[in-house]
VEXDREN-2710 file (C-alpha; in Angstrom, 1 decimal):
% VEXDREN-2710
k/r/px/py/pz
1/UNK/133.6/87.7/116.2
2/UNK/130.8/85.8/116.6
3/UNK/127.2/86.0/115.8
4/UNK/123.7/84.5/116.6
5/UNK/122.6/83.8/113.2
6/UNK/124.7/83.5/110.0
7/UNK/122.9/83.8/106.5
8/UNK/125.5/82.4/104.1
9/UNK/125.7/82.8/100.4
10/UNK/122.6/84.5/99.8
11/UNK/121.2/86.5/96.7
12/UNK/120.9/90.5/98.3
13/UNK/118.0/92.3/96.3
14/UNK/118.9/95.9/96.1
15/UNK/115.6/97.8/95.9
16/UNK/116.8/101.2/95.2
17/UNK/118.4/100.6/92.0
18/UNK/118.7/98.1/89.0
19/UNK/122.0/96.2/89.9
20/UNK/121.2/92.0/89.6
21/UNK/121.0/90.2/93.3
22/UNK/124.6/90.2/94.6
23/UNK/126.0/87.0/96.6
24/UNK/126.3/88.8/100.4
25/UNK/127.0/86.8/103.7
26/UNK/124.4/88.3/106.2
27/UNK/125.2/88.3/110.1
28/UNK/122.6/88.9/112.9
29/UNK/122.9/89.9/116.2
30/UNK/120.0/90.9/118.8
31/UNK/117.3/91.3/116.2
32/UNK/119.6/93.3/114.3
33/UNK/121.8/93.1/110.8
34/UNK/125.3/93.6/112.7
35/UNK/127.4/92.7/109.6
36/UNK/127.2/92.0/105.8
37/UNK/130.7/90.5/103.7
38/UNK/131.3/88.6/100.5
39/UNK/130.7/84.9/101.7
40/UNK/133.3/83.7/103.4
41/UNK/134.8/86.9/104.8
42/UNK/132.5/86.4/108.1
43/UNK/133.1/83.2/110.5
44/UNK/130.2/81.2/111.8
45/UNK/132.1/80.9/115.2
46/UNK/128.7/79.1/116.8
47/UNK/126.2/80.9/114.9
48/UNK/123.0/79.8/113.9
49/UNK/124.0/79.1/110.4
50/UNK/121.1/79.1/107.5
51/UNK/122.5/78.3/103.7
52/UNK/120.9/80.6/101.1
53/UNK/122.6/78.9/98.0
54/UNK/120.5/80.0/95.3
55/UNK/117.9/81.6/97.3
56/UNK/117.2/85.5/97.3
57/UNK/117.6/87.2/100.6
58/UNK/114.8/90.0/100.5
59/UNK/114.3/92.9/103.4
60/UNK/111.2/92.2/105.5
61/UNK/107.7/92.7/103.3
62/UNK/105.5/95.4/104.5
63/UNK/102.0/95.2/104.0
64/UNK/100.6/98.9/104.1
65/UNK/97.1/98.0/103.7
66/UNK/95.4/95.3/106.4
67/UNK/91.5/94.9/107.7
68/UNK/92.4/93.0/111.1
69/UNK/88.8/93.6/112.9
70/UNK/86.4/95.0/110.9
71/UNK/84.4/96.6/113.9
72/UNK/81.4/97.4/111.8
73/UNK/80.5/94.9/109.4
74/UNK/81.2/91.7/111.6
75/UNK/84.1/89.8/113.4
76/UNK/86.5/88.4/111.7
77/UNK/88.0/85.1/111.8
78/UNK/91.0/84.8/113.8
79/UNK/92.0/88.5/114.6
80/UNK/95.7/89.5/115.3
81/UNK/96.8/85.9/115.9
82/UNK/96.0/84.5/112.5
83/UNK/96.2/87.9/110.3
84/UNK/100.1/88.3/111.8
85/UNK/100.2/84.1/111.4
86/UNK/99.5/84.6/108.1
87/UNK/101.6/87.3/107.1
88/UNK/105.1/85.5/108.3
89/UNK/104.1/82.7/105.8
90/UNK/103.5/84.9/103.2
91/UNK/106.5/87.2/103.3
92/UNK/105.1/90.6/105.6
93/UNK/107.1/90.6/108.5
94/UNK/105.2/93.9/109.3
95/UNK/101.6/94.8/108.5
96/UNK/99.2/97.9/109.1
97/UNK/95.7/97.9/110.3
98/UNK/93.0/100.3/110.5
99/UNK/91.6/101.9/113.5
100/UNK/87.5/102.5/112.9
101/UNK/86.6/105.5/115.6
102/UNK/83.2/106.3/115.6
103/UNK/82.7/108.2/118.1
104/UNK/83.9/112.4/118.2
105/UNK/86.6/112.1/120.9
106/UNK/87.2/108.9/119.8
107/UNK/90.8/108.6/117.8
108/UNK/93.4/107.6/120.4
109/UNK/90.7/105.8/122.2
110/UNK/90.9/103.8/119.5
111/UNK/94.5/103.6/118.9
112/UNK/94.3/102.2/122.5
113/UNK/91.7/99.5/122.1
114/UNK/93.5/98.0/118.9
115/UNK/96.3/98.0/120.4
116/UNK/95.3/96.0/123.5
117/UNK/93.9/93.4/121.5
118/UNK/96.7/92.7/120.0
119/UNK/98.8/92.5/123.3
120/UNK/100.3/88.7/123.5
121/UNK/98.9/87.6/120.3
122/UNK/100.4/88.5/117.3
123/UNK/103.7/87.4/115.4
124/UNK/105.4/89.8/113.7
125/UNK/105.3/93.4/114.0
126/UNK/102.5/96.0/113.2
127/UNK/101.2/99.6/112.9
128/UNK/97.9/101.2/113.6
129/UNK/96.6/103.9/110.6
130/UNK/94.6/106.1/112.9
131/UNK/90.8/106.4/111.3
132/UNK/89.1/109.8/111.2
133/UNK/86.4/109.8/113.6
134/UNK/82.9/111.6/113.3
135/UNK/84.1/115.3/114.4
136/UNK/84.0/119.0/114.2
137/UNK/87.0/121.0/113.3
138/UNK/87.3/122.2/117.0
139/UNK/88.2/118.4/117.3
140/UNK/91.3/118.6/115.1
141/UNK/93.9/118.2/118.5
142/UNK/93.2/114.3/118.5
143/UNK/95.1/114.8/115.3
144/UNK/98.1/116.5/117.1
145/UNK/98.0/113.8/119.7
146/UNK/98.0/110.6/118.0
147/UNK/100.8/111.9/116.2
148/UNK/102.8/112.9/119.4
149/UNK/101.5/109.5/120.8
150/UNK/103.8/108.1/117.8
151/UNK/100.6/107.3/114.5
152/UNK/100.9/109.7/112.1
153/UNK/99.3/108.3/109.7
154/UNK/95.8/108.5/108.9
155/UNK/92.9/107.5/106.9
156/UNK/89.6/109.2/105.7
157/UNK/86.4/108.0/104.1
158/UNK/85.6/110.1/101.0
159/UNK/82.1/108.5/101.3
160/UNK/80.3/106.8/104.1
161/UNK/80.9/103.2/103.8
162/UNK/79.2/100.4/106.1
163/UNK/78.9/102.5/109.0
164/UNK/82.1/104.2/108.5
165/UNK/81.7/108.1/108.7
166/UNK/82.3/110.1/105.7
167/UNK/84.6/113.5/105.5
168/UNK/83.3/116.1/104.1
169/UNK/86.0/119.0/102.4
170/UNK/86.0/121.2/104.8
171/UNK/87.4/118.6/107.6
172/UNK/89.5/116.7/105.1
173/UNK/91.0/120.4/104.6
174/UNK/91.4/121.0/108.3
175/UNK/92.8/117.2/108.9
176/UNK/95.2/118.1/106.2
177/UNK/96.6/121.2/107.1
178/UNK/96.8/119.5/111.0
179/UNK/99.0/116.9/109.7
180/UNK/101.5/119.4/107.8
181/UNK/101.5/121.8/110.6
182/UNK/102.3/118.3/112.8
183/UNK/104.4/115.7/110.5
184/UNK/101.7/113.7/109.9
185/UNK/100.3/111.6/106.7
186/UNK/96.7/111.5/105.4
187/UNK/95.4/109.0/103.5
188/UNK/91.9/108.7/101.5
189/UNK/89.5/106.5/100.3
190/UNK/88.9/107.9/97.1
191/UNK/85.2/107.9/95.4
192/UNK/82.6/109.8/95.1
193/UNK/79.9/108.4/97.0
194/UNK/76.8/110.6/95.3
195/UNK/78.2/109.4/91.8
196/UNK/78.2/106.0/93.2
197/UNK/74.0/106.5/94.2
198/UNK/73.2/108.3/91.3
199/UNK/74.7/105.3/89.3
200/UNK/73.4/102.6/91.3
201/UNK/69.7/104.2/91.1
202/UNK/70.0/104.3/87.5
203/UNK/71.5/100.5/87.0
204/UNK/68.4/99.3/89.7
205/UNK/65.7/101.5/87.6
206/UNK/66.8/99.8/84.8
207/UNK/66.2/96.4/86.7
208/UNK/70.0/95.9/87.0
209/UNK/70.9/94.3/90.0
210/UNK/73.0/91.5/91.4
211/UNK/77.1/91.6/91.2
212/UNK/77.5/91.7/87.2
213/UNK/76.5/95.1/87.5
214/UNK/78.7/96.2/90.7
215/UNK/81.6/97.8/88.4
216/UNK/79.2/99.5/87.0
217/UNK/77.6/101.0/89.6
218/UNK/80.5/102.8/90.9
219/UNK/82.7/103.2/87.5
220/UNK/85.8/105.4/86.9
221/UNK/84.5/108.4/87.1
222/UNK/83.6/108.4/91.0
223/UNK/87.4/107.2/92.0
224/UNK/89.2/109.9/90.0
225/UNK/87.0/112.5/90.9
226/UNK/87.6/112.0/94.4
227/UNK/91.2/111.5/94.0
228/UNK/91.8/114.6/91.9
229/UNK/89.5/116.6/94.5
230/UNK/91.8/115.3/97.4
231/UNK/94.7/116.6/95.2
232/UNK/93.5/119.6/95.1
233/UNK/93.0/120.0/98.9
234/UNK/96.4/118.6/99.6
235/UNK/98.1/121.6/97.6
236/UNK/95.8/123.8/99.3
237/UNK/97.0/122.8/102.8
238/UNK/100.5/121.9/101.8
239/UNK/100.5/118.2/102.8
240/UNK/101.3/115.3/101.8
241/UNK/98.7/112.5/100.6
242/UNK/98.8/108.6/100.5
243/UNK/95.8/107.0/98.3
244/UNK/94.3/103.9/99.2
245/UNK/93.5/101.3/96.6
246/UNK/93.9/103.0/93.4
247/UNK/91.9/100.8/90.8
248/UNK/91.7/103.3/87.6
249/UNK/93.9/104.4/84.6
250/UNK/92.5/107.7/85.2
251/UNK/93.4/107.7/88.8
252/UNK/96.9/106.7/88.3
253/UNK/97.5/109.3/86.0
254/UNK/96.2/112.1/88.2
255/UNK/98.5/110.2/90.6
256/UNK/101.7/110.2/88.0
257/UNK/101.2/113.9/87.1
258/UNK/101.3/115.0/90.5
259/UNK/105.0/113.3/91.3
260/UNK/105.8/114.9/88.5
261/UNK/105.4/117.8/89.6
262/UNK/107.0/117.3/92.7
263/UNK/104.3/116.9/94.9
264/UNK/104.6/114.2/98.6
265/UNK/102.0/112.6/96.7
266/UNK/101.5/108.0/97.1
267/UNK/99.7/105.8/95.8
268/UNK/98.6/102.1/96.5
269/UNK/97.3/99.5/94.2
270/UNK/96.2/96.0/95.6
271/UNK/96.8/92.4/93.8
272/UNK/93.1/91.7/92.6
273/UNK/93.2/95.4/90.4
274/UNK/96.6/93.3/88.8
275/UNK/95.5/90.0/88.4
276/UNK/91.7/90.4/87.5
277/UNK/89.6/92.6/85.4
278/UNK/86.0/93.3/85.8
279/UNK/84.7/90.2/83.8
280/UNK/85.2/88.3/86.8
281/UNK/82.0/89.6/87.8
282/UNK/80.1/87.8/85.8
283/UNK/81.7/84.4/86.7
284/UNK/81.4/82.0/89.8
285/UNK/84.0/84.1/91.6
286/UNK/82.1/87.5/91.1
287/UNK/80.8/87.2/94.7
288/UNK/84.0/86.7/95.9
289/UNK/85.7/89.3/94.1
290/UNK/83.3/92.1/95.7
291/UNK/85.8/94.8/96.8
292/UNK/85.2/99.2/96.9
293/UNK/86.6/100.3/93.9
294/UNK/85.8/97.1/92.2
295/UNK/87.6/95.3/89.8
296/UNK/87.9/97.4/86.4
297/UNK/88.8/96.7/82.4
298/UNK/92.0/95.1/81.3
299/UNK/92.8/98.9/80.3
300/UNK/92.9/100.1/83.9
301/UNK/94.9/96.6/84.6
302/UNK/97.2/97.4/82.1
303/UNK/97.9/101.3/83.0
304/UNK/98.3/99.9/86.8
305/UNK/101.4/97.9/86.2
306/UNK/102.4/100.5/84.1
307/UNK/102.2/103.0/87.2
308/UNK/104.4/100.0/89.0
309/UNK/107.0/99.9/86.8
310/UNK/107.4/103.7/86.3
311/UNK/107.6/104.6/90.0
312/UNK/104.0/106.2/89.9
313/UNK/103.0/103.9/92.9
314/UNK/104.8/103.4/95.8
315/UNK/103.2/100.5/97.3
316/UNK/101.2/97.5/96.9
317/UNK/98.8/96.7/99.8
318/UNK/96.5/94.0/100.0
319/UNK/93.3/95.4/101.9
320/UNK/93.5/92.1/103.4
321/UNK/90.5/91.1/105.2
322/UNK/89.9/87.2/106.0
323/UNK/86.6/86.8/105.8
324/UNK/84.5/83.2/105.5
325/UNK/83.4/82.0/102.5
326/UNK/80.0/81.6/104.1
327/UNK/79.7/85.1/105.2
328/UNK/80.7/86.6/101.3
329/UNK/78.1/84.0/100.1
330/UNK/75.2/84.8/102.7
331/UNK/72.6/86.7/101.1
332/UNK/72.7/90.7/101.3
333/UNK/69.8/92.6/102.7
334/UNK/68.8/93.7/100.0
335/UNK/67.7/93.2/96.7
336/UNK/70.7/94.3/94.6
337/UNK/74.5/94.6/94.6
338/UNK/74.6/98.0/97.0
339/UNK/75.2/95.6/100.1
340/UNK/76.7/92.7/99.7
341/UNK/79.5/91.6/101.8
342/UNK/83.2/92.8/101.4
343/UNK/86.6/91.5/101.8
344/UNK/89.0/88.6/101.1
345/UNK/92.4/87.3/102.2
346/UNK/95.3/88.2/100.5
347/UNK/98.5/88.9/102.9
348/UNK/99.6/85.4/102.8
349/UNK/99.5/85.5/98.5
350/UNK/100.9/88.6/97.9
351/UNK/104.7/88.2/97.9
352/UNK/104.4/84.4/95.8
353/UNK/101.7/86.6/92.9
354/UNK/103.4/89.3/92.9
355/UNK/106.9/87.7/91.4
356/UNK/105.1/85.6/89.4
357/UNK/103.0/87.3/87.7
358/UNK/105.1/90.3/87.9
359/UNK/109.0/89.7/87.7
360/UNK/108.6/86.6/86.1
361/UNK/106.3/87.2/83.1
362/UNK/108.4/91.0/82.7
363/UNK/106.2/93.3/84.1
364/UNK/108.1/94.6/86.8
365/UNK/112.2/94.1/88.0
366/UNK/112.7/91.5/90.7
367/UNK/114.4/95.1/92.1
368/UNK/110.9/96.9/91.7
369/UNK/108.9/94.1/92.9
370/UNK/111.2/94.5/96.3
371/UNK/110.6/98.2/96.7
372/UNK/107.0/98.1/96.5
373/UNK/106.4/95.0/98.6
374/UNK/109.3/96.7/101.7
375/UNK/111.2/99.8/100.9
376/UNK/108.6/101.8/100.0
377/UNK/106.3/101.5/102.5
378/UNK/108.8/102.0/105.3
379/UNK/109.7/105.4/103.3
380/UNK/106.2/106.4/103.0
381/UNK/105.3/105.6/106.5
382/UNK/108.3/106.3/108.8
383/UNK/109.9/102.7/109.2
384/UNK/112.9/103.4/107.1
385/UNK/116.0/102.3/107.4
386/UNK/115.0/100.8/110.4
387/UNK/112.6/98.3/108.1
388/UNK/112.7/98.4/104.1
389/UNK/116.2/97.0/103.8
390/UNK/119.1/95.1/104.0
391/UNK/121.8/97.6/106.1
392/UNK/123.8/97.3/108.8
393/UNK/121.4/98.6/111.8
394/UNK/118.8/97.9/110.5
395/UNK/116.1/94.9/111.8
396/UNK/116.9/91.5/110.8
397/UNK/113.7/91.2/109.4
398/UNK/114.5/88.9/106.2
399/UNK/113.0/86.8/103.7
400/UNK/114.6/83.9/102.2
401/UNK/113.1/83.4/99.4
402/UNK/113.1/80.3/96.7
403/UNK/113.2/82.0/92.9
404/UNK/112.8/78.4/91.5
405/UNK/109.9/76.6/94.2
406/UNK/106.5/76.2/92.0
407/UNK/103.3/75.7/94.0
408/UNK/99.9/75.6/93.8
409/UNK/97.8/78.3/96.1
410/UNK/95.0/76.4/97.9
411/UNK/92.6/77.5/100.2
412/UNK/93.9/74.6/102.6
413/UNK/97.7/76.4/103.1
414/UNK/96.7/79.1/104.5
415/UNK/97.0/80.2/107.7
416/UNK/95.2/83.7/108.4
417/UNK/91.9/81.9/108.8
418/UNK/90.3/82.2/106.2
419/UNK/88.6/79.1/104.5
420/UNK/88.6/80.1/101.0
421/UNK/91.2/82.2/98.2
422/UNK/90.4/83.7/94.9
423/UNK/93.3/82.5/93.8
424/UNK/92.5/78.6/94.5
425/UNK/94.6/76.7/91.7
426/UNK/97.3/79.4/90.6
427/UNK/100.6/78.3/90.0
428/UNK/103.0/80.6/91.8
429/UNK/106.8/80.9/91.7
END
């Protein structure tokens, strides 16, 4: 039998369980894994044939968590072309953004709009989070349509953020209970927004301003409040919950006690929670480094690969946004650190960081790693087995990937369009 592309002698990474990388012979047919054999048990018979000696074959990344457009604090660079661009460099063969409705009747209007801009442009494959627009609770169909439309995922503003509406309880109740009643998934950003003001008042009273105080104007306290109020709702309307950007110890324990009782509950951390802690703030790179939740303590760092290793997170997203390094630099409007610009560029990074500083130094199993970069996403979200692993079936979306390659991240490799990483000068494997 013959096949269009032959992966031959390849290391398989099982994601679902502990077993080492097993030598597999991969066959592809129309986009599809048609066949997998010991090596030599398939014949090439005119195929495309790539040699994986040495070299892990890994299912498709998945990044969960990507800012293609951000509609309300500026353009940026590149747009579907060079995010997607990016992410096929980096590992993601799939990647979600963010649809930003602000307007009532707005939600599959915007589902639309994204979508069209996309049309043409972009590389790999991608899914739209549907954004909670402005509305009432008489509004709560456009919930049941976007998930009939095929986006049942969503994501809600615990606090208003640059433009973006806030939630109260009472709608995050009712969005809720409209996504069990519908199969669909909501998903929060998690903090308290009057902790955050009452903070930051107190911090600029003091004559505190300027980023070495931003972890401190929005600390702990205002993510796991949030998070174990959005808890609370979600076993009030029996539904499932996916948490953005979980940056706390406390908030991945609220997150761990609440698998373990058997709740549908997820949660997401992001690369710059693992890799930095909140001195960076008062360093060159602070600026850079702005993100909501910031950065916190090498305590929370510590108890967040923790929650990767254990299985309290299912995911690790990116919040990828490529930004310019002129526009985080420019000055905010402002006198303090309540407005300064958002964002960086991570999609590209992730994969190369993440086994690095993860499988290689022993934080996490190369199997682990695997599962929170693919397979768990495409569980979480719907995609799996078509996405999320290596099966016969499933897309032949596939990373080959070099276990032994060292490299130095620069700004200069990049190709999502941004000008600038916080990661200039790591060594990855």
């Amino acid at each position: 039998m013959g096949y269009e592309v032959l992966i031959r002698n390849g290391q398989v990474v099982d994601p679902t369980s502990s077993a080492p990388p097993r030598l597999t012979d991969v066959a592809i047919e129309g986009g599809k894994i048609c066949a997998l054999a010991r090596p030599g048990h398939l014949s090439a018979n005119g195929a495309r044939v790539i040699e994986a000696d040495g070299l892990y074959v890994l299912p498709g990344m998945i990044d969960p968590h990507v800012h293609v457009t951000d509609r309300v604090a500026g353009s940026m660079r590149g747009g579907f072309k060079l995010t997607s661009l990016g992410a096929i460099h980096g590992g993601p063969t799939t990647f979600f953004d963010f649809t930003i409705p602000l307007e009532s009747h707005a939600l599959v209007k915007a589902i639309e709009s994204q979508q069209a801009e996309a049309k043409g442009v972009v590389f790999s494959d991608f899914c739209l989070h549907a954004g909670i627009p402005p509305m009432g609770t008489e509004d709560l169909w456009q919930i049941q349509e976007a998930i009939a439309k095929g986006f049942p995922s969503f994501k809600a503003f615990m606090l208003t953020s640059r433009g973006r509406p806030e939630i109260d309880d009472g709608l995050l109740l009712a969005v809720m209970s409209a996504c069990a009643q519908n199969g669909g998934l909501p998903g929060v950003h998690a903090e308290n927004g009057r902790l955050i003001s009452y903070f930051s008042q107190r911090l600029l009273k003091e004559g505190k301003s300027g980023i070495r105080y931003f972890a401190a104007s929005r600390p702990n306290i205002c993510e796991a409040e949030a998070i174990q109020r959005a808890l609370a709702l979600a076993r009030a309307a029996d539904s499932a919950l996916y948490v953005y950007h979980v940056s706390s110890a406390e908030g991945a324990g609220l997150i761990r006690k609440a698998r373990q009782e058997g709740l549908p509950i997820y949660g997401e951390t992001c690369p710059h929670y693992l890799l930095f802690t909140d001195e960076v703030y008062s360093g060159q790179l602070g600026i850079l480094l702005n993100r909501v939740p910031p950065i916190r303590s090498q305590r929370d760092q510590d108890a967040l690969w923790e929650a990767l290793a254990d299985g309290t997170f299912s995911c690790v997203g990116t919040d990828d946004v490529a930004t310019t390094l002129a526009r985080k630099q420019q000055p905010p409007s402002g006198p303090d650190f309540t407005d300064l610009p958002g964002g960086m560029p991570q999609i590209e990074t992730r994969l190369a960081l993440l086994h690095s500083e993860g499988v290689v130094k022993g934080r996490i199993t190369l199997n682990r790693m695997v599962y929170l970069l693919s397979t768990g996403p495409a569980r979480v979200f719907g995609l799996y087995p078509q996405k999320g692993t290596i099966a016969v079936g499933s897309d032949a979306d596939l990373v080959i990937f070099d276990p032994s390659l060292e490299k130095t991240i620069t700004a200069n490799q990049l190709h999502c369009g941004a000008d600038y990483t916080v990661y200039e000068g790591w060594k990855v494997k």
